[in-house]
C-alpha positions as CSV (number, residue, x, y, z in Angstrom):
1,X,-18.5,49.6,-3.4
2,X,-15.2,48.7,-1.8
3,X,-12.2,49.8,-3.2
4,X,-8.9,47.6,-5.0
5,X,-7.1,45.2,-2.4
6,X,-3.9,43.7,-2.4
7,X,-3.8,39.8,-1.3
8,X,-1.1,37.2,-0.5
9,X,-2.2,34.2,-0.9
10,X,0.7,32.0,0.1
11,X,1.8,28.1,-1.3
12,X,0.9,25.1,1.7
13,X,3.9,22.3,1.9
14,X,2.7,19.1,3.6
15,X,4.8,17.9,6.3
16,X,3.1,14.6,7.0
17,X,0.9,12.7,4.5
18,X,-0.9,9.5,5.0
19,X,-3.8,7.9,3.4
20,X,-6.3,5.8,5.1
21,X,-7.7,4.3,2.9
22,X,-10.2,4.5,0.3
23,X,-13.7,5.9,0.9
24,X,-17.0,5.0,-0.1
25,X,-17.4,8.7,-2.3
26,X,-14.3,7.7,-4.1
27,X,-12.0,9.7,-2.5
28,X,-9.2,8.8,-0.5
29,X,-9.2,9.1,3.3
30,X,-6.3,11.7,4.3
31,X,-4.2,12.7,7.1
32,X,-2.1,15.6,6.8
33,X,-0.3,18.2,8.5
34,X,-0.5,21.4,6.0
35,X,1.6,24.5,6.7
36,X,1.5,27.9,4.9
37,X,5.1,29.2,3.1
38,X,6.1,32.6,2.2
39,X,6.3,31.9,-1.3
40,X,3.2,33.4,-2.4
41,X,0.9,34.4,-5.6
42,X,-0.6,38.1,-5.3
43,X,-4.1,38.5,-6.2
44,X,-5.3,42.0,-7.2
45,X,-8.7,41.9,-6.8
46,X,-11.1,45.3,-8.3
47,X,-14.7,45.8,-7.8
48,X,-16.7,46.5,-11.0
49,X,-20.0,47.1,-12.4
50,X,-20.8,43.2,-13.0
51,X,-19.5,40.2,-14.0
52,X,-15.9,38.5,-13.4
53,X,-13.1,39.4,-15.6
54,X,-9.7,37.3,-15.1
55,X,-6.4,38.5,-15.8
56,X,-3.2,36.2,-15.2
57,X,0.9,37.2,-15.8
58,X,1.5,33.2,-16.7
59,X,0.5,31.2,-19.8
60,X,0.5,28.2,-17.6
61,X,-3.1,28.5,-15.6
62,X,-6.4,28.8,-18.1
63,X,-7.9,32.1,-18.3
64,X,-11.2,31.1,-18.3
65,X,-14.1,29.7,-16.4
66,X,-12.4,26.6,-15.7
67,X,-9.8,28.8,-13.4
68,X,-10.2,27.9,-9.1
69,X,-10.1,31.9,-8.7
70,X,-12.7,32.8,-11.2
71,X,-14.8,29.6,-10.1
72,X,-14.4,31.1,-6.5
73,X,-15.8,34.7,-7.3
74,X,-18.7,33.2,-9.4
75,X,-19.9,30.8,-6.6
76,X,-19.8,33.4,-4.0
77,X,-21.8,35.5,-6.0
78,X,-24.4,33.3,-6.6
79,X,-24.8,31.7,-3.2
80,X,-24.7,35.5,-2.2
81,X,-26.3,37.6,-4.0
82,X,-24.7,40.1,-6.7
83,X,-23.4,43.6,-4.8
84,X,-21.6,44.0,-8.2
85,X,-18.6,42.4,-10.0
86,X,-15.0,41.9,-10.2
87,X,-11.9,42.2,-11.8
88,X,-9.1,39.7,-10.9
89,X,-5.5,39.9,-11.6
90,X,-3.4,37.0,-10.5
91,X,0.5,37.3,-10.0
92,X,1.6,33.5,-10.2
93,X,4.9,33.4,-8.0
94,X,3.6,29.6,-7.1
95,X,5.1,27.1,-9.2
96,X,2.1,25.6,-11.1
97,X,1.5,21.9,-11.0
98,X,3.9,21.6,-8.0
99,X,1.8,20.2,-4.9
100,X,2.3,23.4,-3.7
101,X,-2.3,24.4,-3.8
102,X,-0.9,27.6,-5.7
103,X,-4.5,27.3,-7.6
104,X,-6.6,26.6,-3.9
105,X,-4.6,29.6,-2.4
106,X,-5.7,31.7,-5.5
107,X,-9.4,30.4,-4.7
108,X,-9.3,31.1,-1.1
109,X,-7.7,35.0,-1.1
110,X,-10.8,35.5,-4.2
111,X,-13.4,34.5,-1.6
112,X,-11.9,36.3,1.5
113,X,-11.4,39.1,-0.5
114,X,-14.8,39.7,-2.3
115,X,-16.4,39.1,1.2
116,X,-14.2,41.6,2.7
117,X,-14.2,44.4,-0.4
118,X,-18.4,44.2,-0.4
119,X,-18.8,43.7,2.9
120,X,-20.8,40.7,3.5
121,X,-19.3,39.8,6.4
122,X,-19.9,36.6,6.3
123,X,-18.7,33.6,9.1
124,X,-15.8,31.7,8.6
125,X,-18.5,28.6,8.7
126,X,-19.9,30.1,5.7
127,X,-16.5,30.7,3.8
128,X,-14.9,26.8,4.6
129,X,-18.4,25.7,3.2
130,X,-17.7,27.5,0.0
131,X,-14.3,26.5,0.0
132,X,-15.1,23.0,0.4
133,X,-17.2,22.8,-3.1
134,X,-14.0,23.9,-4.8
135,X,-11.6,21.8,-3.9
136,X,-10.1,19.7,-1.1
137,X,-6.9,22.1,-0.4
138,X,-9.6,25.6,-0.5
139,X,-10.2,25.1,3.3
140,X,-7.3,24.8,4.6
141,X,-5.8,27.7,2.6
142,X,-8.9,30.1,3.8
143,X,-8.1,29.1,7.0
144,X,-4.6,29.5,6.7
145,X,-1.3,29.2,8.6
146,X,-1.0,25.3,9.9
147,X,-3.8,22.5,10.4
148,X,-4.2,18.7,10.7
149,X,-6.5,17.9,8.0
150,X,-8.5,14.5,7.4
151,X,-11.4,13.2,5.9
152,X,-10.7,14.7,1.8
153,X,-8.9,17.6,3.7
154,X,-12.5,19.2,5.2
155,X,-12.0,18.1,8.3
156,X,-9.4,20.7,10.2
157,X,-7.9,20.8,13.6
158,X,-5.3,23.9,13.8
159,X,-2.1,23.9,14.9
160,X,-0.5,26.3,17.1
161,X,1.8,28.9,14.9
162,X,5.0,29.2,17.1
163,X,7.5,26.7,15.3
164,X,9.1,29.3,11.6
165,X,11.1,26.7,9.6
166,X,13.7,27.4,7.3
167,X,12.7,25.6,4.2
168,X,14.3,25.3,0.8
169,X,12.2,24.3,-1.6
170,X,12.8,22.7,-5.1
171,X,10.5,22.1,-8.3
172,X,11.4,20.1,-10.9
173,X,11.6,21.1,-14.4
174,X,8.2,18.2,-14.8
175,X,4.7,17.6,-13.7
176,X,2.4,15.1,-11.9
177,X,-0.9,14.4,-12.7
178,X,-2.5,14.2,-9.0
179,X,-5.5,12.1,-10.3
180,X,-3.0,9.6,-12.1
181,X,-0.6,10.0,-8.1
182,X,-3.4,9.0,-5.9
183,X,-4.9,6.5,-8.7
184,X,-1.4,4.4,-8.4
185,X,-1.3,4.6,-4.7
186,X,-1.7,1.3,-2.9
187,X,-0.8,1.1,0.5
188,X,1.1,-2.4,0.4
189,X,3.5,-0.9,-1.1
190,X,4.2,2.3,1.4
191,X,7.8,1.1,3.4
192,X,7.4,4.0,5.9
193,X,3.6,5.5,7.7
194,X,4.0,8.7,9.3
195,X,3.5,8.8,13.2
196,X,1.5,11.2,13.5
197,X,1.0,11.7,17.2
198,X,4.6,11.8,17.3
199,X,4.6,14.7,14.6
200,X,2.0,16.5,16.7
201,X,4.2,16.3,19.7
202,X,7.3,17.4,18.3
203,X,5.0,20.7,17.5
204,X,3.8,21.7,20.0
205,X,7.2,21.4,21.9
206,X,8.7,23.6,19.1
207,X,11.5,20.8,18.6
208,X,12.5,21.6,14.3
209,X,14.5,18.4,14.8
210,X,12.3,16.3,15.8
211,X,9.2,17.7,13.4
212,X,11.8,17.2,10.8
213,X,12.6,13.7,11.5
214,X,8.6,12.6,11.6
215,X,8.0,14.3,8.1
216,X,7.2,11.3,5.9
217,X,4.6,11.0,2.5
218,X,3.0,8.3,1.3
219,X,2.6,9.4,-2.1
220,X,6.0,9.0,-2.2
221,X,5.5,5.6,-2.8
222,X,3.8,6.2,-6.1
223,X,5.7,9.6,-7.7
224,X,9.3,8.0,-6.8
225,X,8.1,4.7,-9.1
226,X,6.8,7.9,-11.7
227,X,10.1,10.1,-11.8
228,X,13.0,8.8,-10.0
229,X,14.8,12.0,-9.6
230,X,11.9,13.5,-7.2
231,X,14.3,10.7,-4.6
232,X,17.8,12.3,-6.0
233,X,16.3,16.0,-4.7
234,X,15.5,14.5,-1.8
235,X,19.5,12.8,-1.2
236,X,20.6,16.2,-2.7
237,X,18.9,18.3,-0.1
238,X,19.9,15.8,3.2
239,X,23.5,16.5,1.7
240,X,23.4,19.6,2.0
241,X,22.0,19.9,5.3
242,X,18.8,18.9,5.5
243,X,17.3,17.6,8.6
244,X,15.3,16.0,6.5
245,X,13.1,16.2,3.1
246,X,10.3,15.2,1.5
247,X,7.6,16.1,-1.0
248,X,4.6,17.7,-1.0
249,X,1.6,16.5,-1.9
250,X,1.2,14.3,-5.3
251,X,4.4,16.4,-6.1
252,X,6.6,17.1,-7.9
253,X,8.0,19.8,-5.4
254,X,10.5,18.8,-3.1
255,X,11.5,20.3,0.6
256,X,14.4,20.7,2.7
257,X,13.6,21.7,6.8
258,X,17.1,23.1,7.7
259,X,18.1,24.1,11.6
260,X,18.7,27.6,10.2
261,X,18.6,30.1,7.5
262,X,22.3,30.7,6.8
263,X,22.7,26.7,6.0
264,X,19.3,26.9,3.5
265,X,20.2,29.9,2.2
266,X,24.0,27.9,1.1
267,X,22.4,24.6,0.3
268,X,19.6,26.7,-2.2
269,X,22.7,28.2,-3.9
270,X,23.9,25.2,-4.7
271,X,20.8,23.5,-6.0
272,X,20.5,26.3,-8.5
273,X,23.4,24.6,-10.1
274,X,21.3,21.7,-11.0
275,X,17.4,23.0,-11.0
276,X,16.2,26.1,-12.3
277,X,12.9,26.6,-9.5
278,X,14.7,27.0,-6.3
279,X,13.1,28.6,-3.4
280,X,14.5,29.6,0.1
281,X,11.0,30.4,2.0
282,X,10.1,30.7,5.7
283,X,6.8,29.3,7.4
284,X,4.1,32.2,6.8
285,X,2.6,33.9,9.4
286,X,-1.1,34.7,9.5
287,X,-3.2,34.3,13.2
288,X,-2.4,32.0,16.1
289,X,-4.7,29.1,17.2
290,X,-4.4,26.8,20.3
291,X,-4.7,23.2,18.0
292,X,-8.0,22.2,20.0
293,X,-10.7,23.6,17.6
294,X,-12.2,21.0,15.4
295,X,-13.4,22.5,12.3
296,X,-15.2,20.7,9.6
297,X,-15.9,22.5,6.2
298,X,-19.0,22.2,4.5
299,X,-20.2,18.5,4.8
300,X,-18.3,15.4,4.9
């Protein structure tokens, strides 16, 4: 039996979000540029005799079976085999309900970590394929650091880790129901696509200008209509500095790229005047890939 491990599991902004279209399973097709911050939960993972206990410092995320983290360890198990249990604690730094995947992130450090504390050394292939039956965001977040993602978010291509952006992020003191987002969306009523070839290009030359300036979501379209003050962050943070800003995911969080640290950390300062959940965070840094792997989790 392994012994008590220590994870970050870190929140995933999107910097580009379109939608495709709508797919025959339902879903919607995506196409999104995901990036890992340093604002992160901690999961405190302990092997046991049996079974899964969950333990969580917030009242806002159910302690139960219905949890992504406890689903995680019980799906593992059982594709797996039982080597014994576990005990997981979960320190929610992650805004909840904030488009932030701070419940995917929880999922992903759960199956990395049992794989790791038990070793069962199983593939990455294998983990993504777990990942996959949990949610759309699960992949990407056992992956890790940035990725393309399309398809419902299975299908990743990873990006190269040498841009670190100074972000400041900002949660509202409301929540949006993703299903009720993406259920409102209709694409003749998007004013601005992303370009995504010309996101991809401004990353790999490193330019935080131009990355900045080809961050646009879709979704926008729909949470704006919802709560119009998600468009008064955004003004707010472009006042204060921001290259540009937008939100992430079905929202309701809200980010600022800034040229440097000194002019996020002053603009965050002065949000705080106004909004209670105010984050300066930095691009998180796990691995390094070369953007040409193709990586599909599970099955599409």
């Amino acid at each position: 039996m392994g012994k008590r491990m220590i994870i970050e599991a870190p929140a995933k902004i999107n910097l580009i979000l379109d939608i495709k279209g709508k797919r025959p399973d339902g879903y919607h097709e995506l196409e999104t540029v995901m990036h890992q911050i340093s604002l992160a939960d901690r999961i405190i993972l302990n092997p046991c005799a049996s079974g899964i206990k969950l333990g969580i410092n917030s009242g806002l995320v159910p302690y139960n079976e219905s949890n992504l983290a406890y689903r995680a360890a019980s799906v593992f198990f059982q594709k797996n085999g039982f080597k014994g249990g576990i005990e997981i604690f979960i320190e929610k730094n992650i805004p909840v309900g904030a488009g932030l995947a701070g419940g995917s992130t929880d999922a992903a450090a759960v199956l990395l970590g049992i794989n790791e504390i038990y070793e069962y050394n199983l593939s990455e292939e294998l983990l993504l394929e777990m990942a996959a039956e949990l949610g759309s965001d699960v992949p990407f977040c056992v992956l890790g650091s940035s990725a393309l993602a399309r398809g419902r978010g299975e299908i990743l291509t990873p990006l190269p880790s040498a841009v670190s952006l100074a972000i400041v992020l900002v949660k509202p003191d409301f929540q949006l129901s993703t299903a009720e987002v993406y259920s409102k969306f209709e694409l003749a009523k998007v004013e601005q696509f992303p370009d995504t070839r010309a996101f991809l290009a401004a990353w790999g030359r490193g330019d935080v200008e131009d990355i900045a300036v080809n961050m646009v979501n879709v979704l926008e379209s729909v949470s704006i209509r919802i709560h119009p003050e998600i468009a008064v962050i955004k003004e707010r943070l472009k006042e204060l500095g921001a290259l540009n800003a937008v939100m992430s995911g079905s929202g309701p969080s809200v980010f600022g790229i800034f040229k440097e640290r000194k002019g996020a950390a002053q603009a965050a300062e002065t949000l705080r005047k106004w909004y209670s959940e105010v984050y300066l965070v930095s691009s998180y840094k796990r691995g390094d890939y070369d953007g040409k792997k193709e990586i599909i989790a599970g099955r599409p």
